[in-house]
BAFI-3210 file (N, C-alpha, C; in Angstrom, 3 decimals, decimal comma, padded with zeros to 6 digits):
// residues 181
n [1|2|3|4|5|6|7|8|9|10|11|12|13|14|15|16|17|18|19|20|21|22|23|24|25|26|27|28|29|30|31|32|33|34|35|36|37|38|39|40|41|42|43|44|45|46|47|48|49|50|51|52|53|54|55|56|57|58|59|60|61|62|63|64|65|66|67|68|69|70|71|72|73|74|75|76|77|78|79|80|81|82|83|84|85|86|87|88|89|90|91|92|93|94|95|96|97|98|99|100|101|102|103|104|105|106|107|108|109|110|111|112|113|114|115|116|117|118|119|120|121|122|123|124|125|126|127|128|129|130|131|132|133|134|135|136|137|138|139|140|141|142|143|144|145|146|147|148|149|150|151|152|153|154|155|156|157|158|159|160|161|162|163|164|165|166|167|168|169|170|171|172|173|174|175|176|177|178|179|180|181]
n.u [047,768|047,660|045,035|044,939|046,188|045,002|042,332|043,667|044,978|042,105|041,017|042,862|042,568|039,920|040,105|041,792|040,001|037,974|039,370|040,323|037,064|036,672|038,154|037,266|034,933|035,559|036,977|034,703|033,107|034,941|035,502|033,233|031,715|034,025|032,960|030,641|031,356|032,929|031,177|029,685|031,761|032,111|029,951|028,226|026,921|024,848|023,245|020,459|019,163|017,443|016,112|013,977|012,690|010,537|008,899|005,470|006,393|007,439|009,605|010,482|012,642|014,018|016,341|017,570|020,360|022,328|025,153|026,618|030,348|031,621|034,217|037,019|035,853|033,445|030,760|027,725|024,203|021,125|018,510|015,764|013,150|011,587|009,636|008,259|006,170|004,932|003,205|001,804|-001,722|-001,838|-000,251|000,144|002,286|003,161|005,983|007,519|009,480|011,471|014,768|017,696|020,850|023,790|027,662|030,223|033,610|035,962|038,820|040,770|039,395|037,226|033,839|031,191|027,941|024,844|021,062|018,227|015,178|011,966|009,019|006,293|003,980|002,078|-000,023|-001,956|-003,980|-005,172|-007,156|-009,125|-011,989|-011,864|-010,038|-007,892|-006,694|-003,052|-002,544|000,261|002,833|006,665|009,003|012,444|015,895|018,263|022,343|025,114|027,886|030,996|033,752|035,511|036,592|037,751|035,147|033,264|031,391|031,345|029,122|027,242|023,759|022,070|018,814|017,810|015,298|013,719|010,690|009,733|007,875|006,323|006,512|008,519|010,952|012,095|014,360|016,489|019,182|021,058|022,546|024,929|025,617|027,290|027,539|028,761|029,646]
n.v [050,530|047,622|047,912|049,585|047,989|045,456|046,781|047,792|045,658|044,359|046,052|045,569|042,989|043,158|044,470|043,176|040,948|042,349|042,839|040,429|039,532|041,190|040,760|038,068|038,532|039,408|037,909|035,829|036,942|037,331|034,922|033,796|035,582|034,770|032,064|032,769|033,813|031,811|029,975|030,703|031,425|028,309|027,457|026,689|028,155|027,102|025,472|024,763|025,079|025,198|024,870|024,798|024,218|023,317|022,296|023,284|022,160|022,766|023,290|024,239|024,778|025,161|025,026|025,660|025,109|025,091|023,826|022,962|022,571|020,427|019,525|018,385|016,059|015,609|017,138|018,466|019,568|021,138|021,602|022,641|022,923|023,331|023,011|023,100|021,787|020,922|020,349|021,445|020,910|018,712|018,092|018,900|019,683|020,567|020,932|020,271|020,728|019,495|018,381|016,619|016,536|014,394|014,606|013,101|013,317|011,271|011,089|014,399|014,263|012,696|012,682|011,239|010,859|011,308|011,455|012,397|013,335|014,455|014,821|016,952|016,289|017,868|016,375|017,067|015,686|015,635|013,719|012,001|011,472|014,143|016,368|014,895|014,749|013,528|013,798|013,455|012,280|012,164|010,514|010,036|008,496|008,893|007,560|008,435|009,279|010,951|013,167|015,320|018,881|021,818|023,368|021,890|019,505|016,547|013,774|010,710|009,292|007,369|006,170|004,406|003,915|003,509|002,747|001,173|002,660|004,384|007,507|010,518|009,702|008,690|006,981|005,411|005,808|008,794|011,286|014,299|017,223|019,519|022,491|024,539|027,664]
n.w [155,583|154,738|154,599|152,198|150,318|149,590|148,740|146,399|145,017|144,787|143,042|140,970|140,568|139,224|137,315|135,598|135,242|133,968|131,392|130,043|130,017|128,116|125,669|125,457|124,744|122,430|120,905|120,906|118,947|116,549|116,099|115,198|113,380|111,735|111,139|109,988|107,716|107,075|106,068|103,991|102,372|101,394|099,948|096,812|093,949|091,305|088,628|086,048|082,778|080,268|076,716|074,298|071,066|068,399|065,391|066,517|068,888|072,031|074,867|078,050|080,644|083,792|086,429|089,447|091,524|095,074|096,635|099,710|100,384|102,576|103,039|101,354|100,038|100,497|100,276|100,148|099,242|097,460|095,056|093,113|090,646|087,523|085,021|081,856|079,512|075,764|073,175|070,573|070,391|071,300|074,226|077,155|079,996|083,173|085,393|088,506|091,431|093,748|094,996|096,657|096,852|096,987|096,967|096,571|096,019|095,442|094,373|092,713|090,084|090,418|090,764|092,596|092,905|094,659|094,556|095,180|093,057|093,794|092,087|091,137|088,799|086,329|084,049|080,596|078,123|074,818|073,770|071,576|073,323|074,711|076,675|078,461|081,962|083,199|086,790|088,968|091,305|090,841|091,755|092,325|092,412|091,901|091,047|090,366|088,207|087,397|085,149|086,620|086,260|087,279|087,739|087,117|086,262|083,954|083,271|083,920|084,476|086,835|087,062|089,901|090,396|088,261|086,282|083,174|080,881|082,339|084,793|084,479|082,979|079,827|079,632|082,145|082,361|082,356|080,831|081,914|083,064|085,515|086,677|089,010|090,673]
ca.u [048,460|047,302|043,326|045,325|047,045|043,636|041,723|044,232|044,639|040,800|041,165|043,655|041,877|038,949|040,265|042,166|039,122|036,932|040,122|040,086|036,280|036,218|038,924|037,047|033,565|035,933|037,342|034,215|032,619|035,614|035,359|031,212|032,293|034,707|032,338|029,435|032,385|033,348|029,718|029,483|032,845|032,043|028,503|028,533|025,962|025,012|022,105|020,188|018,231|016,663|014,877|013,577|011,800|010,194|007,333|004,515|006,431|007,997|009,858|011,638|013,137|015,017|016,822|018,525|020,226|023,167|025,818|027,871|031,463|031,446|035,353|037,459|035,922|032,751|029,459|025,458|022,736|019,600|018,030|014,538|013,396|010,802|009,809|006,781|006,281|003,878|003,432|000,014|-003,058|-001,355|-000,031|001,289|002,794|004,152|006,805|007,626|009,930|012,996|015,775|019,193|022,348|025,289|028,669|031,710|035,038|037,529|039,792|040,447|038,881|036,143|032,909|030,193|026,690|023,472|020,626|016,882|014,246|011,269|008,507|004,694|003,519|000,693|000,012|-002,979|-003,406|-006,165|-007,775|-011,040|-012,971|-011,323|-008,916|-007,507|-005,865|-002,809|-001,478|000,929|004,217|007,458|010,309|013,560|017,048|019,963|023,423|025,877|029,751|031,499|034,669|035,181|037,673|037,223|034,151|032,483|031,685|030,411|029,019|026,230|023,307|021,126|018,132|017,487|013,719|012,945|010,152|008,925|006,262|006,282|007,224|008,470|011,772|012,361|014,986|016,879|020,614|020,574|023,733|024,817|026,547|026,893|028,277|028,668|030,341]
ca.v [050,138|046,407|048,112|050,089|047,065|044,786|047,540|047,621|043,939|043,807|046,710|045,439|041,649|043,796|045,519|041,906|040,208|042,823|043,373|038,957|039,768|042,349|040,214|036,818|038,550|040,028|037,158|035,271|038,005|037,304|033,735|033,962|036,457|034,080|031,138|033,471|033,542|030,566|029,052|031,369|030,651|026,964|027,340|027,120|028,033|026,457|024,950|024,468|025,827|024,492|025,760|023,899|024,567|022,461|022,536|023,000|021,819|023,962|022,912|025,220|024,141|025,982|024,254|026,556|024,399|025,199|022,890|023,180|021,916|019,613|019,523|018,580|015,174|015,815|018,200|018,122|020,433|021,185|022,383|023,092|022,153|023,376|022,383|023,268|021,059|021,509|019,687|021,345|019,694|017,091|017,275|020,083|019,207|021,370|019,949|021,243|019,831|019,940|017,479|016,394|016,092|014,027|014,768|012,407|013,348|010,361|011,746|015,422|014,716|011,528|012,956|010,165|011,178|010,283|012,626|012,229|014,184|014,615|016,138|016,855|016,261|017,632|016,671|017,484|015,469|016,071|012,765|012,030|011,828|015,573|016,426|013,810|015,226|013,010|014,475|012,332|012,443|011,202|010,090|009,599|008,391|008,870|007,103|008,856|009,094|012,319|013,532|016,878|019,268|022,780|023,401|021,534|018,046|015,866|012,417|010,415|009,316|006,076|006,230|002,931|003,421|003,980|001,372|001,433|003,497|005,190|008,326|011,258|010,321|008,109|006,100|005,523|006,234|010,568|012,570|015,092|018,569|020,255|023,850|025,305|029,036]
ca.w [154,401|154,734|153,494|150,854|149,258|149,406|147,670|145,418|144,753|144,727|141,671|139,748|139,870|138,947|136,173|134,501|134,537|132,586|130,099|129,752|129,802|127,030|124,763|125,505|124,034|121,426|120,295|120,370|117,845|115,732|115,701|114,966|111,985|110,550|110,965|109,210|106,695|106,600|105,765|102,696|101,413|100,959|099,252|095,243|093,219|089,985|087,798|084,627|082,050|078,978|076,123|072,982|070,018|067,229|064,775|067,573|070,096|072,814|075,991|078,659|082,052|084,832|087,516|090,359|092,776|095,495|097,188|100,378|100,447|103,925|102,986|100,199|098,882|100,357|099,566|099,886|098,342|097,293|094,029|092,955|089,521|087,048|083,449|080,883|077,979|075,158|071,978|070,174|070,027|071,466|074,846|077,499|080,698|084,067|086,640|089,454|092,572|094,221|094,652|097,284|096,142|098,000|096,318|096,890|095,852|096,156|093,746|092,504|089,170|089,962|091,242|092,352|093,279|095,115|094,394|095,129|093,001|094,208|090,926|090,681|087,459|085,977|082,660|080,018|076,552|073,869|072,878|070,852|073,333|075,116|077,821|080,020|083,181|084,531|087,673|089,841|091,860|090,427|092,491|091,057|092,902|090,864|091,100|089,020|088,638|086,390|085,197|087,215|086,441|087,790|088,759|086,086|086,297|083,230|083,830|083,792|086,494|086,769|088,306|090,227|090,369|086,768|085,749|081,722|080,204|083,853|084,889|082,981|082,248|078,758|080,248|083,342|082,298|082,213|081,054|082,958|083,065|086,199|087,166|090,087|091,014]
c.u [047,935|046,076|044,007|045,444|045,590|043,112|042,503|044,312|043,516|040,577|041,712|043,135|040,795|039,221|040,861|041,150|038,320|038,107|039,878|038,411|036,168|036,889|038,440|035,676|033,851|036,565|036,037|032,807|033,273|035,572|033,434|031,231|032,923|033,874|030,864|030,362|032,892|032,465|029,823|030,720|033,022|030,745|028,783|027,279|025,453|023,573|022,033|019,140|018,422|015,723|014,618|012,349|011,707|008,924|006,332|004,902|007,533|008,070|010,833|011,862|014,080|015,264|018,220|019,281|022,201|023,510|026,693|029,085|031,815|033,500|035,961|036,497|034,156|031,472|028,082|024,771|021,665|019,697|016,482|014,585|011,864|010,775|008,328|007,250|005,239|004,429|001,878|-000,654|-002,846|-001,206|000,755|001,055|003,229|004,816|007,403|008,231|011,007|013,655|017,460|019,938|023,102|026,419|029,965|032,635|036,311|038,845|039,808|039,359|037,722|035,326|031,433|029,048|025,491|022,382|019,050|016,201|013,164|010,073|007,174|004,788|002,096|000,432|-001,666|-002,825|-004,988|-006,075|-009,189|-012,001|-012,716|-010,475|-008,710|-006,597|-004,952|-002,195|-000,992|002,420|005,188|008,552|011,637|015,270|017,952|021,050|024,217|027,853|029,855|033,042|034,366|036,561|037,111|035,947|033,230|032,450|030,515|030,315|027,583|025,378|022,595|019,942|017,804|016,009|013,189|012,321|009,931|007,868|005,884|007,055|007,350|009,656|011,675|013,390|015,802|018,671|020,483|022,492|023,482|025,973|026,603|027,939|028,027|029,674|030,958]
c.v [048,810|046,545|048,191|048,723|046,237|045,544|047,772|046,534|043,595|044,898|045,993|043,843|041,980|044,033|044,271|041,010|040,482|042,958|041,616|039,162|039,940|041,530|038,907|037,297|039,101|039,275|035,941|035,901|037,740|036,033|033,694|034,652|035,451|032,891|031,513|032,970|032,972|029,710|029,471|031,320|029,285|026,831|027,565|027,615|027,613|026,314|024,891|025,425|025,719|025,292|025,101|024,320|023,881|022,729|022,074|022,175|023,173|023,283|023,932|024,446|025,422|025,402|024,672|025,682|025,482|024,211|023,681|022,340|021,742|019,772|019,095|017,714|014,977|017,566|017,933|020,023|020,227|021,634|022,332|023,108|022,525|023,643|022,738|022,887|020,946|021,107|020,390|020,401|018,796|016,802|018,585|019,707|020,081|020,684|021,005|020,184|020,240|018,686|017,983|015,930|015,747|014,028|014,273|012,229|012,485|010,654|013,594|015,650|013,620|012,706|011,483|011,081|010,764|011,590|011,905|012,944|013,973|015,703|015,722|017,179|016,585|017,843|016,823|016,875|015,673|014,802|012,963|012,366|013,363|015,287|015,062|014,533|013,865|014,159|013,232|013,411|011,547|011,212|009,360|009,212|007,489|008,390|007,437|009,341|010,688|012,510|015,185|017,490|021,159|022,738|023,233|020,198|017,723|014,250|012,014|009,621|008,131|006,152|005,158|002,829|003,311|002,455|001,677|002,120|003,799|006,196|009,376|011,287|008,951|006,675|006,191|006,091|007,624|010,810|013,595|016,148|019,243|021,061|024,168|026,467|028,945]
c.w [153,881|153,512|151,944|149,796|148,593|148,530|146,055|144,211|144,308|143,076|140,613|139,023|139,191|137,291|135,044|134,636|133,732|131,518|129,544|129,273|127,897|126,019|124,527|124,524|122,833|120,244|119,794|119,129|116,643|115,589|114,617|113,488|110,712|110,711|110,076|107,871|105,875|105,804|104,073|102,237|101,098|100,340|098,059|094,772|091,998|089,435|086,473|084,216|080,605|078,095|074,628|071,995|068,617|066,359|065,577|068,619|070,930|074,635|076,909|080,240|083,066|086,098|088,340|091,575|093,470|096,442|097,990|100,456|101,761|104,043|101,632|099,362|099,295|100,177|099,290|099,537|098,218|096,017|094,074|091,266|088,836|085,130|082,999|079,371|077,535|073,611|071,470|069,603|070,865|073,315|075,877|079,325|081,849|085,099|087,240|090,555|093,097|094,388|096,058|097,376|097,334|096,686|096,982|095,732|095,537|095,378|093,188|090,733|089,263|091,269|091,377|093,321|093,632|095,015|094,593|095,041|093,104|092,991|091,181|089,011|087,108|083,896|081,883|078,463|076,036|073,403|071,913|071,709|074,522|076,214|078,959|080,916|083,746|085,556|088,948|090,167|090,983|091,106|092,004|092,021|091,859|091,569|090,132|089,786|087,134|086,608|085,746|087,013|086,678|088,961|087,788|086,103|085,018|083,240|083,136|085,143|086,196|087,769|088,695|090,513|089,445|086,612|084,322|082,063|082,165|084,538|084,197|082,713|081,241|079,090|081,432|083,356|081,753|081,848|081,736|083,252|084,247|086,501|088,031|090,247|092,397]
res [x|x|x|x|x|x|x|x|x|x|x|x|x|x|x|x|x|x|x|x|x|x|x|x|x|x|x|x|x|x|x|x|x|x|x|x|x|x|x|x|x|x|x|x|x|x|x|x|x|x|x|x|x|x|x|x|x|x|x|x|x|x|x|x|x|x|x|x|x|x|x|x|x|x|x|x|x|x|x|x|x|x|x|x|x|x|x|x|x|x|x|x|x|x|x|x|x|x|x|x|x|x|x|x|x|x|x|x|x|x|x|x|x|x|x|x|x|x|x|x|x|x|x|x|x|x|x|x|x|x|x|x|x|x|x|x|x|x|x|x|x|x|x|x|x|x|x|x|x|x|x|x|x|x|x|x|x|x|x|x|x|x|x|x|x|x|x|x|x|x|x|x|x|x|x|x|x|x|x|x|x]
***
């Protein structure tokens, strides 16, 4: 009777550690699931896209970026960033880069931002005496603040590296629209 019980005992510990087993690799399936889950329910998607047209000039842009939400007041991203500009005779341009966004929250409607883009430039102008090629890098870190309501924030950005007649942007203070889904 003594064997019996042991074998028994030695079953039934048998049998509640594969059921703990089976519910421990079942639960951590279901955690793993909702953390797949979870990732992709805090990712937005958003961007830009530009398109311009003038007597012989012609500019288009497209700028895809996505942001994760870290929690309420924060959020980082990426985008990617490309532009073709073209003045005839005169002057035609391609950019190309990417760019990473920090997004702080401190209220539900103030958005402040740190963003560093990163662009190759290659530009092409038609002088007298024929084509000049520049091609260069341009590096750009923005400081910007926005009213945000939804999921729309409008603001404006500063870039603290901007020097004169350098670069490709015009000046250093940028408006600024951004959407995200």
């Amino acid at each position: 009777m003594k064997k019996n019980f042991a074998n028994n005992l030695t079953f039934l510990a048998l049998f509640v550690f594969l059921i703990s087993a089976i519910n421990l690799v079942s639960a951590q399936n279901s955690e793993e699931n909702k953390t797949k889950s979870n990732f992709w329910n805090k990712v937005q998607f958003g961007g830009g896209l530009g398109l311009g047209f003038g007597s012989g000039y012609t500019n288009f842009s497209i700028s895809p970026s996505a942001i994760y939400n870290i929690n309420n007041y924060f959020a980082t991203g990426v985008g990617l960033q490309y532009a073709y500009v073209r003045e005839k005779n005169v002057y035609t341009a391609n950019l190309y880069g990417g760019s990473i966004i920090g997004l702080f929250n401190p209220l539900e409607e103030i958005q402040l931002s740190v963003e560093v883009e990163q662009l190759k430039v290659n530009n092409s102008f038609n002088t007298d005496y024929g084509k000049v090629h520049d091609d260069f890098w341009n590096t750009a870190l923005f400081l910007g603040a926005g009213y945000r309501t939804s999921n729309v924030t409008i603001g404006a950005k500063y870039n603290v590296l901007y020097k004169d007649n350098q670069g490709v942007y015009a000046d250093a203070l940028m408006p600024f629209i951004r959407i995200y889904f």
